[in-house]
C-alpha positions as CSV (number, residue, x, y, z in Angstrom):
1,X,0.0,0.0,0.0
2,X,3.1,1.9,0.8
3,X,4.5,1.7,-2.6
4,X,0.6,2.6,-4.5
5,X,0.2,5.7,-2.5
6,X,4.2,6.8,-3.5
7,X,3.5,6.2,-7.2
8,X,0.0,7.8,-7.3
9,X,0.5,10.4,-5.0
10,X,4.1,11.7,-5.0
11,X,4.3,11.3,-1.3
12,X,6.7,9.3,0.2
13,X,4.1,7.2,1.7
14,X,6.3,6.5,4.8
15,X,5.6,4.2,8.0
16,X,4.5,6.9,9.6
17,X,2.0,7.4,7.0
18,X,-1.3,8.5,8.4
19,X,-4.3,6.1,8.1
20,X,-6.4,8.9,7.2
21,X,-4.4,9.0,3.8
22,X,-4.7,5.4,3.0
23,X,-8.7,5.5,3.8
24,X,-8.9,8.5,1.2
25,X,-7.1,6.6,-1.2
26,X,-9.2,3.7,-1.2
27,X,-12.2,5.1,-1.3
28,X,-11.2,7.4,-4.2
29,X,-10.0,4.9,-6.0
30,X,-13.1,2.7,-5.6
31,X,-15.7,5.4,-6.4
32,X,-13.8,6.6,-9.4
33,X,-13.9,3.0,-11.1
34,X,-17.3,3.2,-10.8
35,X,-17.6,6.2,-12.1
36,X,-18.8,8.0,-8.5
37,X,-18.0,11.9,-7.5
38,X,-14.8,11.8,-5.4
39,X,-13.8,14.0,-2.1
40,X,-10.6,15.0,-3.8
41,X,-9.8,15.6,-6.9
42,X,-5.6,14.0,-7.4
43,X,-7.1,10.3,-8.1
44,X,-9.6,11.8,-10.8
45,X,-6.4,13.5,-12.5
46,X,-4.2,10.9,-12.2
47,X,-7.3,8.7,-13.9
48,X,-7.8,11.1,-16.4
49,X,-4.1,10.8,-17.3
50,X,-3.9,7.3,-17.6
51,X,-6.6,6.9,-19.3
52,X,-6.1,9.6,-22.5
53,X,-2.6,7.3,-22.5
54,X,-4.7,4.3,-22.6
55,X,-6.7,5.4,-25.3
56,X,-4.1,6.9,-27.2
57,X,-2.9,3.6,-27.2
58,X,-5.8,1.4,-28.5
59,X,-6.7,3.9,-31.2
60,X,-2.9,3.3,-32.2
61,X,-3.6,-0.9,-31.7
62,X,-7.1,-0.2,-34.0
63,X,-5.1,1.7,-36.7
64,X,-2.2,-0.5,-36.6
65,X,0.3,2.8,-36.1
66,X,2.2,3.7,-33.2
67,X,1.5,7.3,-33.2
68,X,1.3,9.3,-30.2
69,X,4.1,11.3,-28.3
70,X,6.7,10.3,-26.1
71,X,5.9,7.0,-24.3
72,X,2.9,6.4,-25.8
73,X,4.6,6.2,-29.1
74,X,7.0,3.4,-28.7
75,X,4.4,1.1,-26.5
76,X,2.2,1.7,-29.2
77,X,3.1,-1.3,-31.6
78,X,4.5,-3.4,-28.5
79,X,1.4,-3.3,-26.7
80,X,-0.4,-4.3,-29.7
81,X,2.0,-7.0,-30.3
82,X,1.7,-8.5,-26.7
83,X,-2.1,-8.2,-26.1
84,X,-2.3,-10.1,-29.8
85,X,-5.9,-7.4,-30.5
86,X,-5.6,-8.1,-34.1
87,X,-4.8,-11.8,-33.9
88,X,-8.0,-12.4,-32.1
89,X,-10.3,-10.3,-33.9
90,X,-9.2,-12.6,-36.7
91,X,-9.1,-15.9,-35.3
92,X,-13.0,-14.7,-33.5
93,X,-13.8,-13.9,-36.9
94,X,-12.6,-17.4,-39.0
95,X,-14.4,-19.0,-35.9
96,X,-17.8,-17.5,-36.7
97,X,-17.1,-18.6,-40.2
98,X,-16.0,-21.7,-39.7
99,X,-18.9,-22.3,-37.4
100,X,-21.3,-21.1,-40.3
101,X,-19.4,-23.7,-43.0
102,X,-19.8,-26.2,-40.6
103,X,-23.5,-25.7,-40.9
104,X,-23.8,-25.0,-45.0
105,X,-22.2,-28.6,-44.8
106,X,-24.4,-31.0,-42.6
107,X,-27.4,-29.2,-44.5
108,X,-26.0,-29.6,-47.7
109,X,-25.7,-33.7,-47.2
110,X,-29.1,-35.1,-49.0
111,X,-30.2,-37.0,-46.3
112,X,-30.5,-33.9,-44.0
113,X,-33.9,-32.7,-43.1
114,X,-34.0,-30.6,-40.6
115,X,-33.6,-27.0,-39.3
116,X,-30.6,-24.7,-38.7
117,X,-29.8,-21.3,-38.1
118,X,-27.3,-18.9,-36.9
119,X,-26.4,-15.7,-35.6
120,X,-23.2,-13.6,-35.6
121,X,-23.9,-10.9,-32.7
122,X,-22.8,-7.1,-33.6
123,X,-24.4,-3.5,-32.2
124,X,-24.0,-0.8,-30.4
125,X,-22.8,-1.1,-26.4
126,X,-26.1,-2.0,-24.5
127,X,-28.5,-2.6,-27.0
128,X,-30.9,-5.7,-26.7
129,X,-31.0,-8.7,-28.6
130,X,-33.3,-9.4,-31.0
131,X,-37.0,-10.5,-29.3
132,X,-37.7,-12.3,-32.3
133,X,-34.4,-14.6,-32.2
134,X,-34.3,-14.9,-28.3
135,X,-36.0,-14.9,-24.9
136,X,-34.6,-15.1,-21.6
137,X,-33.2,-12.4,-19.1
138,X,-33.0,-9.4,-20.7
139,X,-29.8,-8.1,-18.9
140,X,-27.8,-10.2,-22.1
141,X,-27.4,-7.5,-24.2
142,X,-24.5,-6.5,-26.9
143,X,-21.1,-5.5,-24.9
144,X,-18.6,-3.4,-25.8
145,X,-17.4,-1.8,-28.9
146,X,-16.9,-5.8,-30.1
147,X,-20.2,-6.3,-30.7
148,X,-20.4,-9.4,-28.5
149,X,-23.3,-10.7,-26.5
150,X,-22.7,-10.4,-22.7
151,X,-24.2,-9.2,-19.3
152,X,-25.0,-5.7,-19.0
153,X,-23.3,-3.5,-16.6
154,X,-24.8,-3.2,-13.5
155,X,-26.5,-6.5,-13.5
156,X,-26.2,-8.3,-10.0
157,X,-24.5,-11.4,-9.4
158,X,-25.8,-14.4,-11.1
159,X,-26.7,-16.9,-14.2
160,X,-28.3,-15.0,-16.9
161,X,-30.0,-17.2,-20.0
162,X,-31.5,-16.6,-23.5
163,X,-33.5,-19.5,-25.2
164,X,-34.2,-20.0,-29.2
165,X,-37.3,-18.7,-30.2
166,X,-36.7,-21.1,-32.7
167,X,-37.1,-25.0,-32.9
168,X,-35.5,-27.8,-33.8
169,X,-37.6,-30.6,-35.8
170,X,-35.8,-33.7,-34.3
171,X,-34.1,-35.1,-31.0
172,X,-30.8,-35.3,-33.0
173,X,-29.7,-31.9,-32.4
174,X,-26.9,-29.3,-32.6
175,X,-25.4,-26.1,-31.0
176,X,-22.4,-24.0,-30.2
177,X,-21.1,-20.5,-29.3
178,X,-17.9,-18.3,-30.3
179,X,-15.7,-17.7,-27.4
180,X,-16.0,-13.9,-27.4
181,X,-13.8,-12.4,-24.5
182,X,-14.2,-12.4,-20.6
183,X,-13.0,-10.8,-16.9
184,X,-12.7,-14.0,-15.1
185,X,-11.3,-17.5,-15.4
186,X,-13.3,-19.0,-13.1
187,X,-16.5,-18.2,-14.3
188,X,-19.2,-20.5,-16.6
189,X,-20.4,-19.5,-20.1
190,X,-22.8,-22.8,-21.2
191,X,-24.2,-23.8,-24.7
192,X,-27.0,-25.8,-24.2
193,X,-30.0,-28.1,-25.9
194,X,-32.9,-30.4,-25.2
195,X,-34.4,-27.0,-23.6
196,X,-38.2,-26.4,-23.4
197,X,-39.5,-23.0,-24.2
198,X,-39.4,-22.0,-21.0
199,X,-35.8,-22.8,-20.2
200,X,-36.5,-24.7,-17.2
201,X,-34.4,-27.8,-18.0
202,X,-31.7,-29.1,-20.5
203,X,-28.4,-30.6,-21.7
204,X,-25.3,-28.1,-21.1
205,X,-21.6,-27.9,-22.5
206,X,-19.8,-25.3,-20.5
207,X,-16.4,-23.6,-20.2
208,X,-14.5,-21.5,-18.1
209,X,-10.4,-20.7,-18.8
210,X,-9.1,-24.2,-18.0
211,X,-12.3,-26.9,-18.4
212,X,-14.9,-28.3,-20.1
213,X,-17.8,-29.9,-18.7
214,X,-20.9,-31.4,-19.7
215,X,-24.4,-32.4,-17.9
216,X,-28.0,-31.9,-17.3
217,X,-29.0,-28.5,-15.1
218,X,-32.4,-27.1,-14.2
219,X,-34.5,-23.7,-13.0
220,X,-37.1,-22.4,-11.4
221,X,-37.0,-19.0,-11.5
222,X,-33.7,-17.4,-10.9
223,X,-32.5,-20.7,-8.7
224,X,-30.2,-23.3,-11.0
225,X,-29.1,-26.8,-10.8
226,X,-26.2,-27.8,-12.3
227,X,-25.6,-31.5,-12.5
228,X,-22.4,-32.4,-14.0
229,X,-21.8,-35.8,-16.0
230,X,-17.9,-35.2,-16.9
231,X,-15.6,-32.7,-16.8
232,X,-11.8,-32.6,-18.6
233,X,-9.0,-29.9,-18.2
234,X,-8.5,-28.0,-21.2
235,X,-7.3,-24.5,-21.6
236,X,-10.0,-22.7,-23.6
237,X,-9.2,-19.5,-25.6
238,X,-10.9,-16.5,-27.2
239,X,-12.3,-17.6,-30.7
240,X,-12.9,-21.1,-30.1
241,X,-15.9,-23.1,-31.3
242,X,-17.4,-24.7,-28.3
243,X,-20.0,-27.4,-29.8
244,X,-22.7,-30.1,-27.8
245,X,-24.4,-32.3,-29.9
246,X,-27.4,-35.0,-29.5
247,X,-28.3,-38.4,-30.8
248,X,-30.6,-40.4,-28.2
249,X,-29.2,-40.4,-24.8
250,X,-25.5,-40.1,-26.2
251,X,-23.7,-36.2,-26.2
252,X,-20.5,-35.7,-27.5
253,X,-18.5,-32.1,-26.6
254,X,-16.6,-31.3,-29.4
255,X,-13.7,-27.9,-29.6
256,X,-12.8,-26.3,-32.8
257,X,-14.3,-29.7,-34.5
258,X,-12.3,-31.8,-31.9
259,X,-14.3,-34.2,-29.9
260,X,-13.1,-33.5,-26.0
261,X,-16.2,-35.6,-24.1
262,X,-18.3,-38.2,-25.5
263,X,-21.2,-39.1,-22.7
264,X,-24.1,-41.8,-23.0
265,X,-26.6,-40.5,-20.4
266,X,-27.5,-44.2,-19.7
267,X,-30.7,-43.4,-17.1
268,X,-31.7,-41.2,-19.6
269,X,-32.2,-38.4,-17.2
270,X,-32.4,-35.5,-19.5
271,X,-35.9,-35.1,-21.3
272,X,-36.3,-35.5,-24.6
273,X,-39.6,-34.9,-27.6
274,X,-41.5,-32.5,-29.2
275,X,-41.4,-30.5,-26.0
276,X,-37.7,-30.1,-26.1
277,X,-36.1,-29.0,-28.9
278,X,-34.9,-25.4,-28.1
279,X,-31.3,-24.1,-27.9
280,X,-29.7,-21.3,-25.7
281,X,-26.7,-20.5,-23.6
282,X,-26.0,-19.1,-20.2
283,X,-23.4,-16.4,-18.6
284,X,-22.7,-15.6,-15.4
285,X,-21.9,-12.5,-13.6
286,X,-20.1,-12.0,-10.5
287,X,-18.1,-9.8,-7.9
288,X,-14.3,-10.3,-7.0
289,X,-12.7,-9.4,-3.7
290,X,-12.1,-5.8,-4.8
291,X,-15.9,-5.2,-5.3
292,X,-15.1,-5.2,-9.3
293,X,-17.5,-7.0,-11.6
294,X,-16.2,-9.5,-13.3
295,X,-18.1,-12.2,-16.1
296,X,-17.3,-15.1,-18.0
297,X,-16.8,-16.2,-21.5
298,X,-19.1,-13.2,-23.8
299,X,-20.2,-15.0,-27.3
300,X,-19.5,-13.6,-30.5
301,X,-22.0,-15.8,-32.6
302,X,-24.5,-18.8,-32.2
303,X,-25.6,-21.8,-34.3
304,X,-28.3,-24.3,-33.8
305,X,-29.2,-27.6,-36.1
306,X,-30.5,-30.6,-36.7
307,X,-27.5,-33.3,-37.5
308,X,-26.7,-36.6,-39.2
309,X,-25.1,-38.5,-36.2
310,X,-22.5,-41.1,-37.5
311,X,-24.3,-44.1,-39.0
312,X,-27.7,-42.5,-39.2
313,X,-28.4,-44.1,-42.1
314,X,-27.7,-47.7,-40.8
315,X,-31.1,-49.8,-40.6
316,X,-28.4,-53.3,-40.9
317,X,-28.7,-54.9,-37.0
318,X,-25.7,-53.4,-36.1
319,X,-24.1,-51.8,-32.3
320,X,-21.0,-50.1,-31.2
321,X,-20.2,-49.6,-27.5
322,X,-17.1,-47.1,-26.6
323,X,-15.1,-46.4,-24.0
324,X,-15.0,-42.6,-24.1
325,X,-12.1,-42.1,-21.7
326,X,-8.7,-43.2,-21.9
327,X,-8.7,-44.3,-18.4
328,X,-8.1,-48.0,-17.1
329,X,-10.7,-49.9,-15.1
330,X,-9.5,-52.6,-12.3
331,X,-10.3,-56.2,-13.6
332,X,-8.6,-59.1,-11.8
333,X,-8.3,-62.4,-14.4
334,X,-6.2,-64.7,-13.0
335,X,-3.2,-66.9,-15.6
336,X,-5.6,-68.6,-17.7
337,X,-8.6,-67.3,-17.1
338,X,-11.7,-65.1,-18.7
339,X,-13.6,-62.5,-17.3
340,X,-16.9,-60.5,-18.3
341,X,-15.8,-56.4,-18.9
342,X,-16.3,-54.8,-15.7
343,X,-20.1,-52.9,-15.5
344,X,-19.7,-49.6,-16.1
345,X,-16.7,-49.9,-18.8
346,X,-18.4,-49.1,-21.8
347,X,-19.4,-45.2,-21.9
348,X,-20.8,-44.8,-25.3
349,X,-23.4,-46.6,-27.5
350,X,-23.8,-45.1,-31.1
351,X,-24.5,-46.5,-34.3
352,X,-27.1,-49.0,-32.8
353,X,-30.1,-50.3,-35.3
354,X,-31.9,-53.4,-34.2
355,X,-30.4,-54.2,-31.0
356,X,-31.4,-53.2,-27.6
357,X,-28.1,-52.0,-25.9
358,X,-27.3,-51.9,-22.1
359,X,-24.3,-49.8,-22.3
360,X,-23.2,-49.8,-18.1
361,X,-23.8,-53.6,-18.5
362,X,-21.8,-53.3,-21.5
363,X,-24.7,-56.0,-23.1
364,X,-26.3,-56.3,-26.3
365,X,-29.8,-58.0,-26.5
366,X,-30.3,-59.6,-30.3
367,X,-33.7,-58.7,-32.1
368,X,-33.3,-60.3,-35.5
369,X,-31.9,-63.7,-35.4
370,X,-29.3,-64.1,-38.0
371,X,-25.2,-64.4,-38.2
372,X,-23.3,-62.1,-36.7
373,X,-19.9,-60.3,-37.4
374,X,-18.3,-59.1,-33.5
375,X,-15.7,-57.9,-32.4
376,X,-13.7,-56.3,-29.3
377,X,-10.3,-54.2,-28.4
378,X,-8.8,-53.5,-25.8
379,X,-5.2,-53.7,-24.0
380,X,-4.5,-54.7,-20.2
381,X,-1.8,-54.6,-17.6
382,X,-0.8,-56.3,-14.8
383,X,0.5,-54.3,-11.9
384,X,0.3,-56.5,-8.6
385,X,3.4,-56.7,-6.5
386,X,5.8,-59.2,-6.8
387,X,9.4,-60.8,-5.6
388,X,12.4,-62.1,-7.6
389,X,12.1,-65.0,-8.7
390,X,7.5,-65.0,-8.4
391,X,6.3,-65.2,-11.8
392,X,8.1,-62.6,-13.7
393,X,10.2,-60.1,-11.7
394,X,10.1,-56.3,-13.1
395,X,7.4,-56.6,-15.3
396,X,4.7,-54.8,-13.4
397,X,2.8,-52.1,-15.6
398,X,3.7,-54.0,-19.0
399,X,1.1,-53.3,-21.4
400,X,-0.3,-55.7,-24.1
401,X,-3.5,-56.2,-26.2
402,X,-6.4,-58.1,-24.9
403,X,-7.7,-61.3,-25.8
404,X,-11.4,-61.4,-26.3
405,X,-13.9,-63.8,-24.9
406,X,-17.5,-64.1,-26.6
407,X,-20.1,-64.8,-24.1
408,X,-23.8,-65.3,-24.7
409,X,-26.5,-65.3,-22.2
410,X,-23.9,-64.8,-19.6
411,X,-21.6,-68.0,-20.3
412,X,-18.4,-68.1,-22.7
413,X,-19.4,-69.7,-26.0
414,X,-16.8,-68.7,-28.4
415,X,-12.7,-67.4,-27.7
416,X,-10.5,-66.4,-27.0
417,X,-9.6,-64.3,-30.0
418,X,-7.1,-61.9,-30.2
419,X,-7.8,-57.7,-29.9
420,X,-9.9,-56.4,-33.2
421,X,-10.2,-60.1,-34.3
422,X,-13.9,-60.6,-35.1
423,X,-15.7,-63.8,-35.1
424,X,-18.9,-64.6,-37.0
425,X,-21.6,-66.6,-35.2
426,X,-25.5,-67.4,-35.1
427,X,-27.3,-65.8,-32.9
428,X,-31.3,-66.2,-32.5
429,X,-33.5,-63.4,-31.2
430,X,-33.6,-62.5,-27.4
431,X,-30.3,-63.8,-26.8
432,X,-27.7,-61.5,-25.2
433,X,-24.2,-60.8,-26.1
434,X,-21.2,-59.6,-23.9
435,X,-17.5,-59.5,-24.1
436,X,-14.5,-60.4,-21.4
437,X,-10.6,-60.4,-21.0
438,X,-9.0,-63.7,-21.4
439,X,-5.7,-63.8,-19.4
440,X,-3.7,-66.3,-21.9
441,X,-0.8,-63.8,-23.8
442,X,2.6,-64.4,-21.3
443,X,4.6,-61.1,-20.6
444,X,8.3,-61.9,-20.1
445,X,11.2,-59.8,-18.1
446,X,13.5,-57.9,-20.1
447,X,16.5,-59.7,-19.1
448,X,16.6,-64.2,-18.1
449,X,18.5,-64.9,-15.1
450,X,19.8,-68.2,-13.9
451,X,22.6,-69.4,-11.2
452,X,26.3,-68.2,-12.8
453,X,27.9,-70.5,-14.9
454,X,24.4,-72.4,-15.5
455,X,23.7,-73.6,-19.0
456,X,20.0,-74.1,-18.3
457,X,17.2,-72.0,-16.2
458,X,14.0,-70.8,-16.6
459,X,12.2,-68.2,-18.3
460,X,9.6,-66.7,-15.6
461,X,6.6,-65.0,-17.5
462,X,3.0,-64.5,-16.2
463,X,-0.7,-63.3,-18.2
464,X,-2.7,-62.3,-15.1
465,X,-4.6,-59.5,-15.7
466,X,-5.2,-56.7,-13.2
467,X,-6.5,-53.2,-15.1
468,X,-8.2,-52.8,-18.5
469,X,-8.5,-49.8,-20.5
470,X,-6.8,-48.5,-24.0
471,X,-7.0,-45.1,-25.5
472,X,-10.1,-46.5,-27.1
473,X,-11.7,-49.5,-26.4
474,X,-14.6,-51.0,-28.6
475,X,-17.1,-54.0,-28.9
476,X,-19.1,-53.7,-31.9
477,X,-21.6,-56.2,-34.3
478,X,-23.8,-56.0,-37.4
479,X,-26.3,-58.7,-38.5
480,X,-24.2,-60.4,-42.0
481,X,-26.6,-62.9,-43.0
């Protein structure tokens, strides 16, 4: 405090600096940032200062000059250079593009039939959005002199909302946001669908400056729930393409056309129908510990759609489960043995036709009766502890592929084959198909040992399997006769 009230004051600011001083500072300081009459008059001048510097320097950064005098001169293309204005404006701009192309080509495939729309936000500081296009809280207005959509100034703490006025026609939908700019890192800026007109429930994708997360959250009134499915670290920047999309119960999270979450909301929690097909997104406003407002992530343009999921022209009996994280699951198959994929392992169920598909029992039930083409991948490890001379010394955490074991109505019928391998086999209608781990492929130690001078010893390996996983793991089938 010392040091601010030498540089802003000219004072030397001593220890024997009188508390009255430092209470006048803060409080000028504090009602001049908002823009309140001050007792004094050396904070305003000092503001005054700073600020014809400041904007001295962002008409240079806008014009791309460093003109100016003194100072103010040579920061002019540094500053420019450092805070990267231009490079954003760009990238912000290809995003909102990009976003629109993305669009122009799911409605351009000829099996698309559907609805879609987008905006790219842009007006004056303050004014509303369009009524027609949106409803919601009216304190998200355009922010700034960037056009972007945002809470107004002297909003109170809090979420703030706008909802489609438009509709999609299916339950296979679409939606995502520009990453405009924003005063905190902590704070949540959500893209969002499954809503109902009213906004009181739906499916959100969310970021702040270091995660995305995805899940189901509800209103009433200006009271939210927000129940997370998965969140992942990732750091997220201005003029990124933040994207949820829909098919069934499954949601996938994609960034800048990158998919970061894939999620299969297996209760099926989140509603779904005609009553359920609008899009929106939510901001949130809030105070830091200085009493300054601070927000999160504005958006500089939105897009909504119906969407082709992948295979959504398959009508062949046919399933895919996934694994949509790269994380191992604990499975103990002792040397020899098979074991059923833990519950819970698969994650994702997409391209399913004709099958009923329990995706946390990781089970397929058959419909049409028929030969069938399946398949299964994944890799395993063994890590339990071990002594020279047990098993295979030193080969703890040695990865390897996975044999596959078929098993129908809940006993081993066919296997082991080895990872991505498929079998083909007849299956009748009701019966129900899962996959396990057989522990039968030997891991060895890197170097043989044996007493000195011997000729002949043994060479320890073992196959018991302790964790599953892979970056990502897959059982899949289609109907082939």
């Amino acid at each position: 405090m010392r040091r601010v009230l030498q540089v802003f004051t000219g004072r030397p600011g001593g220890l024997d600096a009188a508390p009255a001083e430092v209470d006048s500072f803060w409080d000028d300081m504090q009602k001049t940032l908002k823009g309140e009459s001050t007792a004094g008059s050396w904070f305003e001048d000092v503001s005054i200062a700073a600020a014809s510097g400041v904007e001295q320097l962002a008409e240079n950064i806008a014009g791309g000059v460093a003109a100016g005098a003194g100072a103010i001169a040579n920061a002019g293309q540094k500053i420019a250079d450092l805070l990267g204005l231009a490079d954003s404006a760009q990238k912000i701009a290809m995003a909102a593009q990009q976003q629109i192309q993305d669009l122009q080509n799911e409605t351009s495939n000829p099996d698309f039939n559907g609805f879609a729309w987008s905006t790219i936000f842009s007006g004056a500081d303050g004014d509303p959005l369009s009524s027609s296009d949106w409803a919601g809280s009216p304190e998200i207005v355009i922010r700034g002199d960037s056009g972007f959509a945002g809470v107004a100034e002297g909003s109170a703490d809090g979420y703030y909302h706008k909802v489609s006025q438009y509709e999609y026609e299916t339950d296979t939908q679409s939606a995502s946001i520009v990453l405009g700019t924003r005063t905190s890192d902590d704070q949540w800026t959500s893209v969002e669908v499954r809503c109902d007109p009213g906004k009181t429930q739906g499916v959100f994708a969310r970021a702040n400056r270091s995660t995305i997360q995805i899940g189901r959250f509800t209103r009433s009134g200006t009271a939210w729930t927000w129940t997370p499915w998965y969140s992942r670290s990732r750091t997220n920047n201005q003029g990124d393409i933040l994207r949820l999309r829909t098919s069934g119960d499954n949601y996938y999270v994609l960034v800048n056309g990158t998919a970061v979450i894939d999620w299969t909301d297996s209760p099926a929690s989140a509603s779904k129908g005609a009553g359920f097909r609008r899009a929106g997104f939510t901001q949130r406003k809030d105070t830091n510990f200085l009493g300054l407002p601070i927000a999160s992530w504005r958006i500089a343009s939105f897009a909504m759609a119906d969407w082709l999921p992948p295979g959504g022209a398959v009508t062949t009996p046919a399933w895919r489960l996934r694994r949509g994280s790269a994380t191992e699951v604990a499975l103990s198959v002792a040397h020899g043995a098979t074991a059923l994929m833990p519950t819970g392992f698969y994650t994702i169920a997409d391209l399913a036709s004709a099958v009923t598909v329990d995706v946390s029992a990781g089970e397929v039930t058959i419909i049409e009766s028929g030969w069938y083409s399946i398949k299964a991948t994944s890799s395993n490890r063994d890590n339990s502890q071990d002594v020279a001379g047990d098993d295979a010394y030193d080969v703890r955490n040695a990865y390897r592929l996975t044999p596959w074991q078929l098993y129908v109505d809940g006993s081993p019928l066919e296997g082991p084959f080895p990872s991505g391998v498929p079998t083909e086999i007849y299956l009748a209608a009701g019966q129900k198909v899962r996959v396990g781990a057989s522990a039968t492929v030997p891991v060895f130690p890197s170097n043989s040992y044996g007493a000195t001078g011997s000729s002949n010893f043994a060479m320890p390996a073992r196959s018991q399997i302790t964790h599953v996983g892979g970056a990502s793991p897959v059982f899949t089938g289609r109907k082939v006769a």
